[in-house]
N, C-alpha and C positions, 0 to 999 in steps of 0.2 A: 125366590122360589128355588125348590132343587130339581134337580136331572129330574125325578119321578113325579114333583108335583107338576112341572112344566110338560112332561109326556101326557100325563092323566090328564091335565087340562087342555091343548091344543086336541087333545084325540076327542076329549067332550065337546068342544067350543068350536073346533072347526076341520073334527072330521081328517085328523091328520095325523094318521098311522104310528103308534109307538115305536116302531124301530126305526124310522123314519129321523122323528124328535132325536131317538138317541142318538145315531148316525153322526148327525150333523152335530149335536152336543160334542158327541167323542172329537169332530176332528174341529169343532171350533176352539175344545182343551187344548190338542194338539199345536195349534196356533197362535195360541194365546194364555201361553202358559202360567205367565204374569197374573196376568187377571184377575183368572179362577182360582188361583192360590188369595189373593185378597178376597176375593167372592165370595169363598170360602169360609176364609175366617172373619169376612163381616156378618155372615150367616146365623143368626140365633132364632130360636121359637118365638123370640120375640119380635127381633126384626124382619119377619117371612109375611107377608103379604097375607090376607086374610083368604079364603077362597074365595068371598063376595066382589070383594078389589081385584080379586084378580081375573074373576069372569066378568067385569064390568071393564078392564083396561084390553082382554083381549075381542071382546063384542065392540069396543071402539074399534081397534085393532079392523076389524075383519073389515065393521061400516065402513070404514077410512078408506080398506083398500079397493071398497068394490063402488068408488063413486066414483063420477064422471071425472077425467083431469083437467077437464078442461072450465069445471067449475069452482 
């Protein structure tokens, strides 16, 4: 996903402010400079997550986070 599909979908999926997404985007670049440079360039139209895959890994995402821990 990129900066703007990962905004656009956590703002759809779970309610969670686009500059928010960005925010934290910027200063996890910041920190992880390495990374996002690979990230980057493993990045193609082709290898970008479908929107269907990717509203279905972040609705896991949410379930996951909002069950009991102790189950």
């Amino acid at each position: 996903m990129t900066k703007e599909e990962c905004m656009e979908a956590l703002s759809k999926h779970a309610n969670i402010k686009p500059v928010i997404t960005s925010t934290v985007w910027n200063e996890l670049e910041k920190e992880n400079k390495e990374f996002f440079e690979a990230y980057a360039q493993s990045q193609t139209k082709q290898d970008r997550m479908s929107e269907e895959e990717t509203s279905q890994m972040i609705q896991k995402m949410i379930s996951d986070s909002s069950k009991d821990p102790d189950e």
